[in-house]
C-alpha positions as CSV (number, residue, x, y, z in Angstrom):
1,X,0.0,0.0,0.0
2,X,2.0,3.2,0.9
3,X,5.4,3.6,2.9
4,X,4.6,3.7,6.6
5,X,7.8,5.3,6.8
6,X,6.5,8.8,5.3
7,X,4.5,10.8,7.7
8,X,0.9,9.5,6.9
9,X,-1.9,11.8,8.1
10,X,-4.4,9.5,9.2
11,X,-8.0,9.7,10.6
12,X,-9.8,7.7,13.1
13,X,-13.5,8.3,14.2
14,X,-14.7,7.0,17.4
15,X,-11.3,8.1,19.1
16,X,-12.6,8.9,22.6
17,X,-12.4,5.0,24.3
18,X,-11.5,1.9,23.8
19,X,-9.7,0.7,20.0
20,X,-10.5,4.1,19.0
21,X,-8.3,5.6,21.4
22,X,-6.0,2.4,21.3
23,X,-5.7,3.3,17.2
24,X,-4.2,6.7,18.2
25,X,-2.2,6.3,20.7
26,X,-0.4,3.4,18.9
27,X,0.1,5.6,15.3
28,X,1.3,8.5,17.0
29,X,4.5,6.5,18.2
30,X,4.5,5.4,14.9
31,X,5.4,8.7,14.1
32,X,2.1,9.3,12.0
33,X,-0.3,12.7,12.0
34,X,-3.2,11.6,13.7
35,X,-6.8,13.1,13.6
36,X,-8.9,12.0,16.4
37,X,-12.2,12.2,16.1
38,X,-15.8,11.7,18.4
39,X,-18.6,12.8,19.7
40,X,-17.2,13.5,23.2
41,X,-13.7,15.8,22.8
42,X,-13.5,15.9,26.9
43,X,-12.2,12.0,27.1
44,X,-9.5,12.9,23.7
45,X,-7.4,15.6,25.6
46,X,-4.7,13.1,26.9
47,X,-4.2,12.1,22.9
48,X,-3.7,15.6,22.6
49,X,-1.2,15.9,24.7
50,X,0.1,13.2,23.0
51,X,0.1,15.1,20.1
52,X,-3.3,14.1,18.0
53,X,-5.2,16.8,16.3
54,X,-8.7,16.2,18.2
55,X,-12.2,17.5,16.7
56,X,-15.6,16.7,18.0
57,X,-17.8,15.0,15.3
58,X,-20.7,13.5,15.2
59,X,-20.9,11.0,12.3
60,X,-24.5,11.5,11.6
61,X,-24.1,15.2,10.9
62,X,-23.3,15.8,7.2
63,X,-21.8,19.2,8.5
64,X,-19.2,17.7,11.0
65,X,-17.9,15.4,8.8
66,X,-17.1,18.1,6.5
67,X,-15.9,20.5,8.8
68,X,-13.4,17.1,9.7
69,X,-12.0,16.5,6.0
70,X,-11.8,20.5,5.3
71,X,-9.6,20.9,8.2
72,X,-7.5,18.1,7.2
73,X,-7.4,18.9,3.6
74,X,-6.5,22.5,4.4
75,X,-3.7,21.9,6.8
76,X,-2.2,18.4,5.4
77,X,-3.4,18.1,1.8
78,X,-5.6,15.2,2.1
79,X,-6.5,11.7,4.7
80,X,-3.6,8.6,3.9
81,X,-5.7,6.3,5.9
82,X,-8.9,6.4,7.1
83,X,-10.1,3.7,9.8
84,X,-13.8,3.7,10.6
85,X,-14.2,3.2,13.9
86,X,-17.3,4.8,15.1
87,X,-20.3,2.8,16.0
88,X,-22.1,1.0,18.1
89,X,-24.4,-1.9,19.7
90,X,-28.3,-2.1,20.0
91,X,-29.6,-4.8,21.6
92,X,-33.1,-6.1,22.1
93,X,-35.9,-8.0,20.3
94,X,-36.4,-6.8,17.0
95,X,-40.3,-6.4,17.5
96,X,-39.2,-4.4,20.7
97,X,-36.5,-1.7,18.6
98,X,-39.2,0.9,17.1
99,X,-37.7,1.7,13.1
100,X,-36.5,5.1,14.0
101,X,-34.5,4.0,16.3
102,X,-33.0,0.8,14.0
103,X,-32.6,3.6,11.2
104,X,-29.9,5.5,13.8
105,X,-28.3,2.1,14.0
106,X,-27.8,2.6,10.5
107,X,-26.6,5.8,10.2
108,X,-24.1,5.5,12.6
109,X,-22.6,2.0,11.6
110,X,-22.9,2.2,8.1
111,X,-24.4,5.6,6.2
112,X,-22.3,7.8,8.6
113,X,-19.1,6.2,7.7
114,X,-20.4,5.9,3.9
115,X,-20.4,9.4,3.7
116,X,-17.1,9.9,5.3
117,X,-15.5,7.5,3.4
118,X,-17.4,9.5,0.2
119,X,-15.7,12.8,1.1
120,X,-11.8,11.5,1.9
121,X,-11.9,9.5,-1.6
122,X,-12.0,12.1,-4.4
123,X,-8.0,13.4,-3.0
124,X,-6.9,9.5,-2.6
125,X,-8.1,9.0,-6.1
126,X,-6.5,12.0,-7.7
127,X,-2.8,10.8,-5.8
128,X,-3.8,7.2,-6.5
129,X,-2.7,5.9,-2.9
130,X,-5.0,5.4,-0.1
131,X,-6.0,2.9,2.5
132,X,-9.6,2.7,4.1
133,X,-9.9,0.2,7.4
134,X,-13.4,-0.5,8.3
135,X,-13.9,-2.0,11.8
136,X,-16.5,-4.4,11.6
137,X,-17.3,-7.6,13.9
138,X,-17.0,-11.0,14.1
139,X,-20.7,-10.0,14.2
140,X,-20.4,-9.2,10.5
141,X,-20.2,-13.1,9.8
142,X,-22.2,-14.8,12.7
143,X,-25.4,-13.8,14.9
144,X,-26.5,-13.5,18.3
145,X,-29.8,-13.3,20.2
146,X,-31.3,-9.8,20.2
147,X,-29.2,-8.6,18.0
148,X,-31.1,-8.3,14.5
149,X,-30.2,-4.1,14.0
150,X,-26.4,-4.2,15.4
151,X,-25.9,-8.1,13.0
152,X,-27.7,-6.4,10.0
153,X,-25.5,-3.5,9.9
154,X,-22.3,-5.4,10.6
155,X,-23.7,-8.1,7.4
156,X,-23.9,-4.5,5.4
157,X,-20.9,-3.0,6.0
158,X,-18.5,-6.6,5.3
159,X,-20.7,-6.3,2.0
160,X,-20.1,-2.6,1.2
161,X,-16.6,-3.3,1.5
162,X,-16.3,-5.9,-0.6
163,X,-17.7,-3.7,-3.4
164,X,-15.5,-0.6,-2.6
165,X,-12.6,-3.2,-2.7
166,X,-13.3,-3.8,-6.0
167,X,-14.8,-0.7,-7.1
168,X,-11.5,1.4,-5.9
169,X,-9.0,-1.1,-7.0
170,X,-8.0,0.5,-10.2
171,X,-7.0,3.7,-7.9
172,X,-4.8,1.8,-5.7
173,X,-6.7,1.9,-2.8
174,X,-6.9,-0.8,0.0
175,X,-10.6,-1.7,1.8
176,X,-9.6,-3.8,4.8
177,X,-12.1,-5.2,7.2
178,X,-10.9,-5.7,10.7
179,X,-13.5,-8.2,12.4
180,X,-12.7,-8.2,16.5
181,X,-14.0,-10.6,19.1
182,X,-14.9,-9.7,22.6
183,X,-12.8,-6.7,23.1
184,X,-12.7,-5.0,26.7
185,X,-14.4,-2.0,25.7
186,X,-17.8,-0.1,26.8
187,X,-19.4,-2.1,24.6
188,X,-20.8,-4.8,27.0
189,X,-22.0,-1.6,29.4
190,X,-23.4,0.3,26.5
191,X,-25.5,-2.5,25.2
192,X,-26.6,-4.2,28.1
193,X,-28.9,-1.5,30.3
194,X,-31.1,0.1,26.9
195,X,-31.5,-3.9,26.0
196,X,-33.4,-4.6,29.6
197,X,-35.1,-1.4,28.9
198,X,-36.6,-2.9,25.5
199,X,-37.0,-6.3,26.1
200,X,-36.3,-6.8,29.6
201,X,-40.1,-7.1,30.9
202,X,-42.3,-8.5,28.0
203,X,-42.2,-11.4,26.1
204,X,-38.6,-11.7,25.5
205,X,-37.5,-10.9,28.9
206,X,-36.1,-14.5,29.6
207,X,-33.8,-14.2,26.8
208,X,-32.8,-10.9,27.4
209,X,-31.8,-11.7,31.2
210,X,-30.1,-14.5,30.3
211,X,-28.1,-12.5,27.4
212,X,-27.4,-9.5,30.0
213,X,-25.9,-12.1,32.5
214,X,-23.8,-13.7,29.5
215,X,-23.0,-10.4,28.0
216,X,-21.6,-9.0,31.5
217,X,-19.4,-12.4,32.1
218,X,-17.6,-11.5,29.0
219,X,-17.2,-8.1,29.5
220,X,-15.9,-8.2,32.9
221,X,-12.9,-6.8,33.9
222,X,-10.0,-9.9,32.1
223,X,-12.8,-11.6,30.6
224,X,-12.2,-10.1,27.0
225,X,-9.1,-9.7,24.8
226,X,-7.3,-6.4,25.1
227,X,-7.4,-3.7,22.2
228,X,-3.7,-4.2,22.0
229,X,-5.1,-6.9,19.6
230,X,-6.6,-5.2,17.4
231,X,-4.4,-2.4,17.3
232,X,-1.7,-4.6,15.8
233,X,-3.9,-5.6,13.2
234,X,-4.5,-2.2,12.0
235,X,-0.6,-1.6,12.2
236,X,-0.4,-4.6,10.0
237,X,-2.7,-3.4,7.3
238,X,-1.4,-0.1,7.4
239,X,2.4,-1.3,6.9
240,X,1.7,-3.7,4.8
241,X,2.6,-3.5,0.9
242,X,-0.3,-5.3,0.0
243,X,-2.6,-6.1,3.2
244,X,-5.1,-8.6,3.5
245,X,-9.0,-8.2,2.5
246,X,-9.9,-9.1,6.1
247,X,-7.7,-9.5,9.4
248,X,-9.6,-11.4,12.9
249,X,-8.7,-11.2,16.2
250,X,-10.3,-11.3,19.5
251,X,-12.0,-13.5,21.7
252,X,-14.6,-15.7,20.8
253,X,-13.9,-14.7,17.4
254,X,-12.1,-17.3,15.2
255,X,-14.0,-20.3,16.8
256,X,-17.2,-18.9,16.4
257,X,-16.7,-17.8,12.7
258,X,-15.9,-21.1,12.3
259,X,-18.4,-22.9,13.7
260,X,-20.9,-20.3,11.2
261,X,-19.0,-21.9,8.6
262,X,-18.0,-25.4,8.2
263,X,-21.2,-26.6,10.8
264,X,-24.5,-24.5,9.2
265,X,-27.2,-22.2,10.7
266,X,-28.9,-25.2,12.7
267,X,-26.0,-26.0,14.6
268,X,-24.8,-22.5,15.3
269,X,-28.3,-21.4,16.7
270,X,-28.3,-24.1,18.8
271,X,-24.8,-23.2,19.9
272,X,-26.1,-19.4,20.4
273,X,-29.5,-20.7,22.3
274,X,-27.3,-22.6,24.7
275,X,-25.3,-19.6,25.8
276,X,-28.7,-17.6,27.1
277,X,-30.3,-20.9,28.3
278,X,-27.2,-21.8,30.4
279,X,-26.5,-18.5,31.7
């Protein structure tokens, strides 16, 4: 792709926690120009100090993500690499998850980043060099209970990659999918309280106990793998001359791709049904 030894300005959205903030910490001692970018600037200031430029940006406002790019294309020419980071988890039954609020699932993991990802490639495709790393799932290949919104937009985005892949090829431009496991991030707390909120009382509320319990035994403090995980995978794809399509790490996340695979629907639900029923 291009020479990580040349001061690469790169961007990465969801910067305020977890990989995000892992991501940034990790390029800037690689010597690259970071932009970190999230809703909340107040949790960025130590990557500041670091030396990260930090904006506040909300990926479902067209304006903000302009305001983003402009600044970057103004001060540094144009974004190297761009790692889509942003998003998160809703949980609950799918009857349960009104459409407005599975349509913001959507914007934020997938039409938000679409239009990001819209704006940064006409200056990649003019220098012919570029790198765009989507962090997906292993949720992007398998399924979980109460999980139709967050799975379906995971399923989207490994798809609208694959087409950019191709699509951008000719402009030598790399689409890389990163698909972590269990990460200890605040995922599991995020996902877990507006779930029992949905479906914790009606009709699905066995399930969704059972799922909460589950969900907060991975997610405990040691229980999940460390960002550091992932954060090598992105080092990988952004070093490397020609980097893989797709890079997995994580907890929970090669086996269970696996089992999707090789064994079929019937026994991976069964597999997923045991988890709630057992916990």
């Amino acid at each position: 792709m291009t020479d990580a030894s040349n001061k690469q300005v790169v961007l990465v959205t969801g910067a305020s926690s977890g990989m995000g903030k892992a991501f940034v910490k990790a390029l800037l001692a690689e010597g690259m120009t970071v932009y970190a970018v999230a809703r909340r600037v107040e949790l960025m200031q130590d990557l500041e100090q670091l030396g990260a430029f930090t904006m506040g940006m909300d990926i479902t406002r067209e304006a903000d993500v302009e305001a983003v790019v402009q600044r970057i294309e103004t001060t540094h020419g144009s974004v190297d690499v761009l790692i889509n980071n942003a998003g998160f988890g809703m949980y609950g039954a799918m009857e349960d998850i009104s459409i407005e609020e599975a349509r913001y699932q959507f914007e934020v993991n997938l039409f938000g980043l679409a239009r990001l990802t819209q704006r940064v490639l006409p200056s990649m495709r003019r220098k012919k060099s570029g790198e765009i790393i989507n962090i997906s799932s292993m949720g992007g290949k398998v399924y979980t209970p109460l999980g139709s919104w967050y799975h379906a937009t995971k399923h989207a985005l490994e798809g609208w990659s694959d087409c950019l892949r191709i699509e951008l090829s000719a402009f030598n431009i790399d689409v890389v999918i990163i698909q972590p496991g269990v990460i200890e991030t605040e995922f599991g707390d995020v996902m877990v309280e507006p779930m029992l909120k949905r479906s914790g009382s009606g009709p699905y509320q066995g399930m969704a106990q059972a799922l909460a319990k589950a969900t907060r035994a991975s997610y405990s403090p040691g229980s999940g793998s460390s960002p550091d995980v992932i954060t090598d995978l992105v080092l990988q794809a952004i070093k490397a001359r020609k980097p893989k399509t797709r890079y997995v790490a994580g907890k929970y996340a090669k086996p269970m791709m696996c089992i999707r695979k090789w064994f079929g629907d019937r026994v991976f639900d069964k597999l997923v049904l045991s988890t709630v029923k057992s916990a």
